[in-house]
C-alpha positions in Angstrom: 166.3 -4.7 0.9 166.8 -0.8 1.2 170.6 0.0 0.4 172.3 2.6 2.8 174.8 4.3 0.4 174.7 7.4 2.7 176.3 4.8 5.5 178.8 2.4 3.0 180.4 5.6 1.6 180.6 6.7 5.5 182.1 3.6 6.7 184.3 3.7 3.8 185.9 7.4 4.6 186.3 5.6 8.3 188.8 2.4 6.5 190.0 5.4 4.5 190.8 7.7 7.3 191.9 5.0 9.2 194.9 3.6 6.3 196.3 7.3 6.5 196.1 7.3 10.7 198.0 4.2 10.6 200.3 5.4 7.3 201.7 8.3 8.7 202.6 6.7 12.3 204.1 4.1 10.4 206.0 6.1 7.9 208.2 7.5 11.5 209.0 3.9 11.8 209.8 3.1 8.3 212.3 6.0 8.4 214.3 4.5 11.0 214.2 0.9 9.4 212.3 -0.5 12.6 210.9 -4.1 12.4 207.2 -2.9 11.9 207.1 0.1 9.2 204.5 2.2 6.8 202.8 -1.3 5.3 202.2 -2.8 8.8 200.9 -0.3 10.8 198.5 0.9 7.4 197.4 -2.8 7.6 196.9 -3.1 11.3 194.9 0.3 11.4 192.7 -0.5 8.1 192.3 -4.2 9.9 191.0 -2.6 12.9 189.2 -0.1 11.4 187.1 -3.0 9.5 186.7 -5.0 12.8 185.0 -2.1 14.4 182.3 -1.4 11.6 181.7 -5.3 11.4 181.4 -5.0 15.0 178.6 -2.5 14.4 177.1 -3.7 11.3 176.4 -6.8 13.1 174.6 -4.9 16.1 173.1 -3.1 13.8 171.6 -5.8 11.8 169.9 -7.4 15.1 168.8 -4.3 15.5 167.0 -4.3 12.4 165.9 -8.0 12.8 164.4 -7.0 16.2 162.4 -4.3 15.6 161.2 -6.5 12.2 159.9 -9.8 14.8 159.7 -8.3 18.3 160.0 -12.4 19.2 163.3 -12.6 18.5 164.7 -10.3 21.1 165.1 -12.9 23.7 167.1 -15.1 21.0 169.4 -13.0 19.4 172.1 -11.5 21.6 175.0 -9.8 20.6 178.2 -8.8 22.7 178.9 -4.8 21.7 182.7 -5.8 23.2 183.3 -9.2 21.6 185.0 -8.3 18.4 186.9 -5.3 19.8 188.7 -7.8 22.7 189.7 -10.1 20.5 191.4 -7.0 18.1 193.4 -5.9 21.8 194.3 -9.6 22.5 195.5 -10.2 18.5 197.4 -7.1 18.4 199.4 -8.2 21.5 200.5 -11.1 19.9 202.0 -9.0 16.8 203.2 -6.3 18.7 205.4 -9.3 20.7 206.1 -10.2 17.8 207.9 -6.9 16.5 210.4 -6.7 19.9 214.4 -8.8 19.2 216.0 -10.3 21.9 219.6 -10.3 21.1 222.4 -11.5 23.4 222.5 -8.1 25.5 219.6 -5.8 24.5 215.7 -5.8 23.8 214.8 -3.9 20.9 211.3 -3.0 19.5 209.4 -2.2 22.2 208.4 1.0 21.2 207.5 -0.1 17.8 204.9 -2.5 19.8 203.3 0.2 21.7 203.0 2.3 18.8 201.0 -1.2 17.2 198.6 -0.8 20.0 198.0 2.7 19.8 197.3 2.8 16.3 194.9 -0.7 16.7 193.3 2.0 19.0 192.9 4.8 16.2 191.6 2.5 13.7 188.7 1.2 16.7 188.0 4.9 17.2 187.2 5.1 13.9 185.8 2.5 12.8 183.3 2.4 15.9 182.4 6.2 14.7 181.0 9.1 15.9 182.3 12.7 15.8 184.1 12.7 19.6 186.2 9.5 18.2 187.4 11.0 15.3 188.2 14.3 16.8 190.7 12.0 19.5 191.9 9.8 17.0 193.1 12.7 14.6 194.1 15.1 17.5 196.4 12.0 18.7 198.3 11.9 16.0 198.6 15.2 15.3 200.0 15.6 19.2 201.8 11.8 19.2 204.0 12.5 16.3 205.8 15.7 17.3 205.5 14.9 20.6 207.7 11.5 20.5 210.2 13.4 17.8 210.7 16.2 20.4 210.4 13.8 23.2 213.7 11.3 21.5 215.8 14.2 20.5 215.4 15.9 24.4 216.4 12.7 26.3 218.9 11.6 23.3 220.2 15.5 24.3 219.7 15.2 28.4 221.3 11.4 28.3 223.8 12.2 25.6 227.3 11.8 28.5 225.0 9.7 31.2 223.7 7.3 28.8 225.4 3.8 29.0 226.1 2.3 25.7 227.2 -1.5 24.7 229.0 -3.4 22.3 229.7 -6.5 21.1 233.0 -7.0 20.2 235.4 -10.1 18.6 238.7 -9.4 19.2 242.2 -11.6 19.6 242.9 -12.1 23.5 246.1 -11.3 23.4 244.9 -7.5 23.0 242.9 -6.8 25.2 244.7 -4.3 27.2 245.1 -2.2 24.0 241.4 -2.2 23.3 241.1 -0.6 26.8 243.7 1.9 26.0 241.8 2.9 23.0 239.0 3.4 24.8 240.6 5.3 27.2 242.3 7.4 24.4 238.8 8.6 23.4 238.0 9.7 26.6 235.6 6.8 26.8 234.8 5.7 30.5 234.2 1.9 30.6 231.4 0.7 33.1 232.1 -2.9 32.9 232.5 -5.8 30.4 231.9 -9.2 31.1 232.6 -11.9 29.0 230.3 -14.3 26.5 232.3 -16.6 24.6 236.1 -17.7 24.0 237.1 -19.3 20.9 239.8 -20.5 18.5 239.7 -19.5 14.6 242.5 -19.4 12.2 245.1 -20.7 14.6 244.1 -17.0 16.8 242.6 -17.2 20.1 239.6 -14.6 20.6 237.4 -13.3 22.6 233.6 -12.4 22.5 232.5 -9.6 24.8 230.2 -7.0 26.2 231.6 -3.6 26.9 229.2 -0.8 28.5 230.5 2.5 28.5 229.7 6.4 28.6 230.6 8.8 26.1 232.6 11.9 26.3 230.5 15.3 25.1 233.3 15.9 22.6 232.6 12.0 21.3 230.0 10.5 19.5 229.1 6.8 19.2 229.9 6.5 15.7 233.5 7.7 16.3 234.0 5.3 18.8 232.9 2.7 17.0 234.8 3.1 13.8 237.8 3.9 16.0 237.6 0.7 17.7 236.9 -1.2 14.4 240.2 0.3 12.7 242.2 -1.7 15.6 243.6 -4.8 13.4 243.1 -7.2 16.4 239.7 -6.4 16.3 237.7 -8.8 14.4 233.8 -8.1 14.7 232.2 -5.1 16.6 228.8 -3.6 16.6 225.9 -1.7 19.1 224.5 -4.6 21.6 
């Protein structure tokens, strides 16, 4: 059996162009400590990558067999779609896997898209040919700045329309005053509703929601640590 090194050391740039694809869209989610980060999406673009040239090794290889014993054509049939609909449904199942559902808030969601696009790359590569490589790399060389520049305009455009939420622990007995600190800050509360009431060290206390817009001069940061300082306030963080 005649070796192909020409095509193994191909198919190898492909897994190899594929682990820096998937590396450096994963390394903008490792930054910002997201669920899925530089090993994952590597992993999941190598993976697919792989899936694709076994996809085509094994088309190529009945390929081979045919034109060896013409026979065997009616016998031997192989789906050219098989493998790479099973790598679609499988990545669906990690990218759900990737999104937290917390009391108030859904978070993740981008990080599964991003899964799916790079399971895309690595099948562009891995399947081969000049025009795929040319979209996969020009993808990420557009996607990268594009959802930087994209975040930091709507963070800009939604910065006083945005609505933000916490969750906040705090003794019943103040609530007015947590109100009037909000108020203080020029915070403008949309509307809280409650989620739990509870008694702990002889204190009664409250477990809420609170969605509000900032002021331009205030950032969320402030207003969290401002609310935190507030000794009736027990637990508060970003819902």
């Amino acid at each position: 059996m005649n070796v192909d090194w020409a095509l193994i050391l191909t198919q190898l740039a492909s897994v190899l162009a594929a682990a820096i694809v998937g590396a450096a869209i994963g390394y903008e989610r490792e930054l910002k400590n997201k669920p899925a980060g530089l090993l994952t999406f590597t992993l999941v673009s190598v993976g697919s990558c792989l899936l694709a040239i076994l996809q085509k090794n094994i088309i190529m290889e009945a390929v081979a067999r045919i034109l060896e014993n013409p026979q065997l054509a009616e016998s031997i049939k192989v789906d050219e779609g098989r493998i790479i609909a099973q790598v679609v449904s499988g990545i669906g199942f990690l990218g759900a896997g990737t999104i937290i559902h917390t009391k108030a808030n859904v978070k993740g969601i981008t990080t599964a898209a991003l899964l799916w696009v790079v399971a895309a790359l690595g099948l562009l590569i891995g399947t081969g040919g000049i025009y795929n490589y040319v979209i996969a790399f020009l993808t990420v060389i557009i996607i990268l700045p594009v959802s930087y520049v994209s975040r930091k305009i709507g963070e800009k455009l939604t910065a006083t329309r945005k609505v933000r939420r916490i969750r906040i622990v705090f003794d019943e007995n103040f609530e007015k005053d947590i109100f009037d600190n909000l108020a203080l800050q020029g915070v403008v509360v949309r509307k809280s509703y409650l989620i739990n009431k509870f008694t702990k060290d002889n204190l009664h206390l409250k477990e809420s929601i609170i969605y509000f817009s900032l002021p331009k001069t205030r950032t969320f940061d402030d207003v969290l640590g401002q609310v935190s300082m507030q000794e009736f306030v027990h637990e508060v963080e970003e819902a």
